[in-house]
Residue, then its C-alpha position, 0 to 999 in steps of 0.5 A: x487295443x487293436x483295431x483295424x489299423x493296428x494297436x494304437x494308444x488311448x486318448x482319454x490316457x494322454x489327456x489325462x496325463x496332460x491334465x496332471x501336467x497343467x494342474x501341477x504346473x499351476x500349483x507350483x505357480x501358486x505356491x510361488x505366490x504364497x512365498x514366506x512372510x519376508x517376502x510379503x513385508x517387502x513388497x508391503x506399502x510403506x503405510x497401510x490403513x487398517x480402519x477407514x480413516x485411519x492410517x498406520x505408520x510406524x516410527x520409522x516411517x513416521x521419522x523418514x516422512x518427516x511428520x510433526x505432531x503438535x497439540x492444538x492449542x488456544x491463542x489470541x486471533x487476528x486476520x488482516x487484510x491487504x489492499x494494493x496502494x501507492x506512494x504519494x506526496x504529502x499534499x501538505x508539504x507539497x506546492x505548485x509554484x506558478x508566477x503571480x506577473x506574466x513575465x520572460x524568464x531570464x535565469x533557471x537555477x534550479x534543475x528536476x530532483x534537486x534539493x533546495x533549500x527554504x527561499x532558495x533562487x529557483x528561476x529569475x523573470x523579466x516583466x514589464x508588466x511589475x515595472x509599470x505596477x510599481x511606477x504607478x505606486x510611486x505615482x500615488x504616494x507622491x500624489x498623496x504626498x501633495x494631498x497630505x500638505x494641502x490638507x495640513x495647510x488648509x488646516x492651518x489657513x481655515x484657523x486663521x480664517x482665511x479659507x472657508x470650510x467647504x475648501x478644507x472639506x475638498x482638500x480633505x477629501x483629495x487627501x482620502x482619494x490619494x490614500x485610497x489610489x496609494x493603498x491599491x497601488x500597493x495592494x496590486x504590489x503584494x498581488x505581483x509578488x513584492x514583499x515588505x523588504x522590497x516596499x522598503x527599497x522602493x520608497x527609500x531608492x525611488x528605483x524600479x526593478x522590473x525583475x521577479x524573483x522565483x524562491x522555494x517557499x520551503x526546503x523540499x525537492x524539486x520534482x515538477x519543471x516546466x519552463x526554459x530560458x528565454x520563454x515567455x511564462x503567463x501566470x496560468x502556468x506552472x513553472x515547479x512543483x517542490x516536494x518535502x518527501x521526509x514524510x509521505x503519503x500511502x494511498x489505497x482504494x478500499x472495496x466497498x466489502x471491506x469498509x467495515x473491516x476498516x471502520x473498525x480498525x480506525x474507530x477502535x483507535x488502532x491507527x497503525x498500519x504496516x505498509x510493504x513497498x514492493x521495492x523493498x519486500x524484506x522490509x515492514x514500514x509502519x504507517x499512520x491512518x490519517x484519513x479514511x473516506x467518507x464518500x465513496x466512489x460511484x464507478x469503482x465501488x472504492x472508498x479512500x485510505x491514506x497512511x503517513x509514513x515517515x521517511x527520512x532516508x528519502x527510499x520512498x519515491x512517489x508513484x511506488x506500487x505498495x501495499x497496504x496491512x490492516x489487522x483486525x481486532x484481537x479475538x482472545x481464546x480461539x482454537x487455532x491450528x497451523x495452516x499446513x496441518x488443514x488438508x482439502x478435498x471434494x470440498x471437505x476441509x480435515x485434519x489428521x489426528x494422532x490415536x496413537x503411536x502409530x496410527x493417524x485418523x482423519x478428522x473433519x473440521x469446520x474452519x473460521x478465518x485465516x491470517x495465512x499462518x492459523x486458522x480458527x477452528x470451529x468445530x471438529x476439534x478439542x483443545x489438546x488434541x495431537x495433530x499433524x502439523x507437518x506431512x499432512x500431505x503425505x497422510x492424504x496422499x496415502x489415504x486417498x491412494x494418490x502418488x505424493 
């Protein structure tokens, strides 16, 4: 074409051929996309879900995410309950030794944590205060042994007549005033600490011991002193506190919601708890309950539960942290699925159950009580059914297009 310039090319051509440029380019991209079937496969997911709620695993897959399947099944059902607790003393075998005269302490034998045995020396006092108690005792049996004679003569001279009666009636009546200071006196022995052996050397050697002896009342360990050598002790004060520790006390304080769990445990005479000592975690001790509170407290809510636990070895030490099982009654024929088989969502708890050798489904289900290992199951599921028991997770994962 030529024009006023000269000749010249049209521009619908070159645009038209720049057209079939962009086109083809574009369909070659496009055919590059579209590639063979292999390639599609390889890019493909490890699982797919071909139905809403259903997942598809090969057997391959299946193996390499470690899924296990097993069949739901009816058992015996229990729960339990754990509630935090402390190791104490038996209160029983347990005693504060306190002394009966105020005295001064002369010696101190026994030391905190030694084992001692029954009637074992433990501190020796001197007190002046016993010394005039028993010098006041051998005062009165002396008296009473002069009122003894008299009566006895007066007996015998108002038979001769040569005494009236009002006379053998005072001497008689001496006689009932001597018994009576002796008596005391010898009360107010007993009250200071004197036993039987020590009445006896008193009367045969007419000697005054003004030394109180501190003895264990029975074998145990000695876990309370609170006395020195040389210090004046008054009869207010606690001098030991000794403990027999082969048996003790677990004690736990039980919240008011659960007080009919525990009445049902102790009523329906299951009486054996386990107890877990936090020092020994590996370990499952076997308790005794003993004593389940009738009064609550009024601050805490609480209400007392002590276990006896045997402990010959002597591990268990007083103070230590504890923590108290209770099992509930045995429920008989209750579907029951493991723990990691129930997988959670929005509030929705599921299970995944298997169709067939490659596809899962997930199952909603209504849940009952846990022990930590099954839960009961309410609704949701048949006996027999296959379900996933290990994996869950990764079937979750997939589904709700989480990264496991």
């Amino acid at each position: 074409m030529k024009g006023p310039f000269g000749s010249m090319r049209a521009p619908s051509l070159s645009v038209s051929r720049g057209m079939r440029s962009l086109l083809f380019g574009l369909i070659v991209i496009e055919s590059g996309c579209d590639g063979t079937p292999s390639d599609v496969v390889a890019s493909k997911p490890p699982a797919a879900i071909s139905a809403p709620g259903v997942i598809t695993l090969s057997a391959e897959e299946s193996s390499r995410v470690g899924l296990v399947v097993q069949p739901v099944a009816r058992s015996d059902f229990r729960t339990h309950r754990d509630f935090p607790a402390s190791v104490q003393p038996n209160q029983r075998n347990m005693a504060e030794i306190t002394a009966l005269v105020r005295g001064r302490v002369v010696e101190v034998y026994a030391d905190f944590g030694q084992q001692v045995k029954s009637n074992a020396p433990l501190a020796i006092l001197y007190s002046s205060e016993l010394g005039l108690a028993q010098s006041a005792h051998l005062k009165a049996q002396a008296k009473l042994h002069v009122a003894e004679q008299a009566y006895n003569r007066a007996q015998f001279l108002l038979q001769e007549q040569v005494i009236g009666e009002a006379e053998a009636q005072r001497r008689h009546a001496e006689l009932l005033s001597s018994q009576a200071e002796a008596n005391e006196s010898r009360d107010h022995l007993k009250l200071l600490g004197m036993n039987e052996e020590e009445f006896r050397r008193l009367d045969r050697s007419r000697q005054i011991r003004s030394v109180v002896p501190i003895v264990a009342p029975f074998a145990g360990r000695i876990i309370g002193r609170n006395l020195t050598r040389g210090e004046v002790v008054e009869t207010t004060e606690k001098l030991f506190v000794i403990a027999d520790l082969s048996e003790v006390w677990v004690q736990a304080n039980i919240p008011e919601k659960d007080i009919p769990f525990v009445h049902s445990v102790h009523a329906s005479g299951g009486t054996q708890a386990e107890v877990r000592i936090n020092a020994y975690p590996k370990e499952v001790f076997k308790g005794t309950i003993t004593y389940v509170g009738d009064v609550l407290d009024p601050v805490t809510r609480t209400m007392q539960l002590r276990l006896e636990l045997p402990n010959p070895d002597g591990r268990l030490k007083p103070e230590m942290f504890a923590t108290i099982r209770l099992f509930s009654e045995t429920q008989p024929d209750r579907l029951a699925v493991p723990e990691a088989a129930l997988q959670r969502d929005q509030g929705r708890t599921f299970v995944f159950v298997q169709r067939n050798a490659n596809e899962y489904e997930l199952r909603e289900v209504q849940v009952g009580e846990s022990n930590g290992t099954v839960t009961a199951i309410l609704g949701g599921l048949n006996e027999g059914e296959p379900v996933v028991t290990h994996g869950a997770f990764v079937l979750k994962s997939e589904l709700l297009k989480k990264p496991v």
